[in-house]
Residue, then its C-alpha position, 0 to 999 in steps of 0.5 A: x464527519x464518518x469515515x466512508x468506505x466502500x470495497x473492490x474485488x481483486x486477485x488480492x481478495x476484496x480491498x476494504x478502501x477508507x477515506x475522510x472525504x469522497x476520492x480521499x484515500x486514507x487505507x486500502x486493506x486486504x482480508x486477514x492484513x496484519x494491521x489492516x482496517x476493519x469497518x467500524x461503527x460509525x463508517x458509512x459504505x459510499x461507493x460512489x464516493x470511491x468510483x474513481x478509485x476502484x476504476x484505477x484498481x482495476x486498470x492496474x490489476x489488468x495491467x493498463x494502470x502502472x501509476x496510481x494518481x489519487x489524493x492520499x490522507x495515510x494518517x502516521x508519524x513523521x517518520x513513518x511518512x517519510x518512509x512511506x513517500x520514499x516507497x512511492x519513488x520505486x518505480x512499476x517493475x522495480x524492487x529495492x531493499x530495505x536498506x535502499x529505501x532508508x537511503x531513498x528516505x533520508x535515514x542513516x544504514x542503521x535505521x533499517x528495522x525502523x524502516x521495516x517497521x514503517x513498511x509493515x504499518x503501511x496503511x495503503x497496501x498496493x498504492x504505496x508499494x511496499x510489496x516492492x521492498x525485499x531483503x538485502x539478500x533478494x529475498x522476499x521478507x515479510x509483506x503485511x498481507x502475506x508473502x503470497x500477495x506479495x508474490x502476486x504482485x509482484x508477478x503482476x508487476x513483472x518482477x517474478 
């Protein structure tokens, strides 16, 4: 089975949103991510296929939506999936550290650069909050999609 595809304007740029099956989302990507999906040979463009998802975008980019509720296939190591279901236990409107979230996972203190290292693999920018993730001393680190994308929604989220 291809990977189907479709995109969705945001103030982000357009997301480039990819799954294995209709409404199964598997990465949601930004123009010029660090690490981010591109369109390959073979994926066909279904936007009907991600109608539902796009809908959810958009009431979250409007402010309507703080709590996305759709079927996640992120593909990743165990350790990084384990990292990647503590960032969606961070609250709408909340940020923790990256020494915080290895806590919230389960990881020893000293494991906070792997930890770092799994928020920037995150396949699904937005829906897993990685931009809620910040330095131990409140600053705004790193963000796969550039740190005035974070910026943003974190603005939008009411943090900033």
């Amino acid at each position: 089975m291809s990977t189907l595809y479709t995109t969705c304007p945001s103030p982000l740029g357009e997301l480039l949103i990819a799954g294995p099956e209709p409404g199964v989302v598997a990465s949601v990507s930004v123009p010029g991510q660090k690490g981010g999906a591109r369109v390959l040979p073979g994926w066909r463009r279904d936007d009907a296929a991600f109608a539902g998802v796009v809908r959810q975008f958009d009431a979250y980019f409007t402010g309507e939506l703080k709590e996305f509720d759709l079927d996640l296939a992120p593909e990743g190591s165990e350790f990084r999936r384990r990292v990647w279901a503590a960032l969606d236990h961070i609250p709408y409107g909340a940020t923790v550290t990256y020494g915080e979230l290895a806590a919230m996972a389960g990881l020893e203190p000293n494991s906070v650069r792997a930890v770092g290292g799994a928020v920037g693999a995150n396949p699904l920018t937005v829906l897993r909050p990685c931009h809620r993730v910040i330095g131990a001393s409140g600053s705004l680190t790193g963000y796969a999609g550039g740190l005035e994308r974070k910026k943003l929604l974190l603005t939008l989220e009411g943090v900033l």
